[in-house]
N, C-alpha and C positions, 0 to 999 in steps of 0.2 A: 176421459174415463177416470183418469185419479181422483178429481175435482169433482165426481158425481160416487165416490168412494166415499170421499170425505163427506158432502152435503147425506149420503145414506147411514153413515156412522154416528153423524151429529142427531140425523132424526130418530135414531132404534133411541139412542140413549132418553132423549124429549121423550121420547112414546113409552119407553123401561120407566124413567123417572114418573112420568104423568101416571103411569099405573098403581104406582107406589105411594100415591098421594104423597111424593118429599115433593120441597120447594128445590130451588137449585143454591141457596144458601144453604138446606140443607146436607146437600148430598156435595157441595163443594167443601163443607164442612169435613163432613163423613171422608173425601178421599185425598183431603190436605191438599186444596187449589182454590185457586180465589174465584169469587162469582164469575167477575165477569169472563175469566179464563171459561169456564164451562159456558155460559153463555156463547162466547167464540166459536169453543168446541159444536156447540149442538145446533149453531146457525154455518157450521160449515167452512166456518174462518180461519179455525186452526187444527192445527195435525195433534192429538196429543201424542205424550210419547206413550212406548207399550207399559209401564210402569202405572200410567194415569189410567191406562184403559184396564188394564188388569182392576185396579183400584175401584174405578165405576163399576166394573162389572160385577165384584163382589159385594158392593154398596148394593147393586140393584137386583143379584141372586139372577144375574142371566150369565151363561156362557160366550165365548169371544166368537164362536160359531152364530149363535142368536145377532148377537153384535154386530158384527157383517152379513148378518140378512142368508146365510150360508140355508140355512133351515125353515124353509117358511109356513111349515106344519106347524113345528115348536112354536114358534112365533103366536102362531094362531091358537095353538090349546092355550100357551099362556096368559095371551089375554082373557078367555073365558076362565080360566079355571083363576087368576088373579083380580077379576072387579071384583068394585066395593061390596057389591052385594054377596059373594063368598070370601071375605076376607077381612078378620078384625083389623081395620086401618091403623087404633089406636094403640092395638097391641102391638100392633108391627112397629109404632113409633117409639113404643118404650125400648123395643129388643134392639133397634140400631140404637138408641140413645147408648144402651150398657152394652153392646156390643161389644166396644173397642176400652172398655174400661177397664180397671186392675180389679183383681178377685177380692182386695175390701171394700172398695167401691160398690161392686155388684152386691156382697154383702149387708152394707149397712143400706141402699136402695130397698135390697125384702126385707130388711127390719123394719126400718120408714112402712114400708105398702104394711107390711103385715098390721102395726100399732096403727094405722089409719084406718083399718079395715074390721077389724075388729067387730 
């Protein structure tokens, strides 16, 4: 039962992530853990701690409920209402890029877009 807890954990995250068009470079980037640590994670291998899962979860905009499979309506609108086809993929990759950045950072970024855009 544990052991099929953990292999169902691993796979919401693969299936959160794959929705999100991130890589798992990216999203181990995004929640300070190394590749192949998530990798582990999402084939079953390892437990993370609540700290790591809290971390994915807000990288991937799902709840710990969603996470453990708690909800499997949620589950289901989110996939429709999250494909490619309703959802700027590219914009979603700038908004985690500047996510976690410091407010001149995110600053001098719209000045950048703005003077390219022009």
């Amino acid at each position: 039962m544990e052991n099929e807890l953990i292999k169902r954990i691993g796979r919401q995250i693969k299936e959160a992530r794959m929705r999100q068009k991130m890589t798992q470079e990216e999203l181990a980037e995004e929640t300070e853990i190394s590749t192949s640590f998530l990798g582990m994670i999402e084939r079953g291998q390892r437990i993370p701690s609540l700290m790591t899962i809290s971390k994915i979860c807000n990288s991937l905009n799902i709840s710990v409920d969603e996470l453990l499979g708690l909800k499997p309506e949620i589950l289901k609108e989110r996939k429709t209402k999250y494909s490619a086809g309703n959802k700027d993929v590219m914009l979603e990759k700038v908004i985690r890029l500047l996510k976690n950045k410091k407010d001149d950072d995110k600053e001098l970024a719209l000045k950048i877009l703005k003077k390219l855009f022009r």
